[in-house]
N, C-alpha and C positions, 0 to 999 in steps of 0.2 A: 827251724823246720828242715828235714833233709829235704836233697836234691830233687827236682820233679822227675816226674819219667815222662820221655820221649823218644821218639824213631826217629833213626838219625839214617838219612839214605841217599844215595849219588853222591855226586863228587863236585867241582866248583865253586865258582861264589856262593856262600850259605844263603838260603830264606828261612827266616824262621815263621812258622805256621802254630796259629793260635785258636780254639776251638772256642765256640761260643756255650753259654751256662748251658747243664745238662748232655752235654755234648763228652767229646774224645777224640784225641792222635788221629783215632781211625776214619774221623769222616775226612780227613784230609789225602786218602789214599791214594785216589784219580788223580789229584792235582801234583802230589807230590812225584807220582811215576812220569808224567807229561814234564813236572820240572824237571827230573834227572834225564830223560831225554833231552830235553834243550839244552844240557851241560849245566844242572847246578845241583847243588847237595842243599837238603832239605831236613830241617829238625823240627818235623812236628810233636807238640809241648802240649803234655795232660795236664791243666793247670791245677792252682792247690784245689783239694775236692774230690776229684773229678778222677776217672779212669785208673792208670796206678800210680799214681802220687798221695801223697802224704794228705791225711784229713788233719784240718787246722784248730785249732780254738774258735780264730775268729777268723769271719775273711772281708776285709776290708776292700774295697778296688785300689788302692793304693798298695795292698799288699801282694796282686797277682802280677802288676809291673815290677813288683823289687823281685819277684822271685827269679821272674823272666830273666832280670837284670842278671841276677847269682847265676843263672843257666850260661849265660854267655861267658858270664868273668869264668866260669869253670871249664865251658870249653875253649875258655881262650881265640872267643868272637870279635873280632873290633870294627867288623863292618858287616849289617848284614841288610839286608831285604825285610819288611817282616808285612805277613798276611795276618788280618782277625775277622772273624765272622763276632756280629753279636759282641757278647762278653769279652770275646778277643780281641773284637778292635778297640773297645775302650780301654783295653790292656796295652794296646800295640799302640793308643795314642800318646796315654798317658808314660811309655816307656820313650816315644821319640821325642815327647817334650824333656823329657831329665835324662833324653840323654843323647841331643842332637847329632854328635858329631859320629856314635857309633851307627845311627838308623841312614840306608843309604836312599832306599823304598818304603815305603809304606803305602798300602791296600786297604783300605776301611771298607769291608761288608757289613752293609745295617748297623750302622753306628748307634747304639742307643743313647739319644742327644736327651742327659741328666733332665727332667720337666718335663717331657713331651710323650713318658710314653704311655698309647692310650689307658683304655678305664679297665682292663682285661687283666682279671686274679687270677694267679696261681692258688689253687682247691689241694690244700693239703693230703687226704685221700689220695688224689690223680698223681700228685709230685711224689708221696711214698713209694706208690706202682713204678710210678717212671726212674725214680733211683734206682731201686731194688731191680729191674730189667738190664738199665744201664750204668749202672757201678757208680752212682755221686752224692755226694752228700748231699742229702736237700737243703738242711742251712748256707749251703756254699750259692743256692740259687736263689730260697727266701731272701737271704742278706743283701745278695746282687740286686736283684731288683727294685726292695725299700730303699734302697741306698740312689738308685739312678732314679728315681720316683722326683726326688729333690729336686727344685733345679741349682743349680752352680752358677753363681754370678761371676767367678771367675772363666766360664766355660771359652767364652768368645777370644778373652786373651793368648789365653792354651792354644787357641786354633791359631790364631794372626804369628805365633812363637816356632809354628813348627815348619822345618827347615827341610825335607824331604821332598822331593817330587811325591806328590800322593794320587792315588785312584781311588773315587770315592764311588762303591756300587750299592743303589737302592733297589730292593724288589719292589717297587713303584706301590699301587695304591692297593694291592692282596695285602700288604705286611702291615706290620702292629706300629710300625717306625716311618711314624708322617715323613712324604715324599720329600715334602716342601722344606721341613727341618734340615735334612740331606743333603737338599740345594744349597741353604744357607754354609751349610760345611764347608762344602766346595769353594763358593766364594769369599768362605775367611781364611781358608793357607791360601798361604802365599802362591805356591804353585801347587797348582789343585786340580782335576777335571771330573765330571761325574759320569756317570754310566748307570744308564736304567734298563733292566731287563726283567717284566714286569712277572717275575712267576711266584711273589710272596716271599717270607724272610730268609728260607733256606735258599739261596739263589744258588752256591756251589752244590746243593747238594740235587735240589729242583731241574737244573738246566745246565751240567756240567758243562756242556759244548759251550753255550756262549760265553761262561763263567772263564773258561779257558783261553776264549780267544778274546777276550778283556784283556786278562790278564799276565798273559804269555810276553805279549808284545812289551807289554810295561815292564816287566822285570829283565825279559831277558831282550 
């Protein structure tokens, strides 16, 4: 698959910013201006699908971490920060497990924990409308979510493996993504803390201010 596209802006230690399904670069806008003031340079990543990057055959979740992976070897990353909302952070997790020594941060917003998420379908009618407004393949977000539908028996170990200081933010009991599953995150990395700021799934996008002042202090 060619290279994804991304916005790449400020200067400093890199964070890489990961958009959750149906999403894009650009809802990471606010966060990314606030990081390049605090001194760091910021690539936020259309994943496959999604905004201008490359429509795939398939999209596995295993496949939007190898790409991410390719992103970094091409720009010649070897240590970054990485933020994901949603989609993204099970992208940003599953990259800091296979690839410890490059992830130095990790931010997990609404981590969708594989089994848990609730009884709420996406209605293909609504997903066509919502592609075609916002530029994604709808298979890129059906596939995502039969796929996290499952649960992973191996899920717990992935968590106890990952080696990052992590900030784990839930939009408490509005979102689709049980509080309580969240908690349990937290207390399987190793070095973990959680953060609830209760305004439902889009929390960076819901209540930027607090989103920020989470976040700011952890990375920079």
């Amino acid at each position: 698959m060619s290279p994804l596209s991304y916005r790449d802006s400020g200067a400093g230690p890199p964070v890489v910013l990961l958009h959750g399904g149906a999403s894009s670069a650009a809802t990471w806008d606010r966060l990314a201006a606030a990081l390049a003031a605090a001194g760091r340079r910021t690539i936020a990543v259309d994943l496959r699908g999604h905004g201008g990057s490359p429509r795939a055959a398939s999209y596995p979740l295993t496949g939007f971490a190898d790409d991410v992976a390719a992103l970094l070897d091409l720009l010649g990353l070897d240590r970054v920060a990485v933020v994901g909302h949603s989609l993204g952070a099970h992208t940003a997790l599953l990259l800091a497990h296979a690839r410890p020594d490059q992830v130095s941060h990790l931010v997990l917003e609404e981590l969708p924990v594989p089994g848990s998420l609730s009884g709420r379908r996406f209605m293909l009618p609504a997903l066509l409308l919502l592609a075609a407004r916002r530029g994604f393949d709808p298979r890129a977000m059906v596939s995502a979510v039969r796929q996290l539908r499952v649960p992973d028996p191996a899920w717990s170990d992935r968590l106890a493996s990952i080696a990052a200081p992590t900030l784990v933010i839930s939009g408490g009991p509005r979102s689709h993504v049980p509080p309580a599953r969240l908690a349990e995150v937290a207390r399987a990395i190793p070095v973990a803390r959680l953060v609830t700021i209760p305004v439902g799934h889009r929390v960076h996008s819901h209540d930027p201010v607090r989103f920020q002042a989470a976040v700011l202090p952890f990375l920079t």
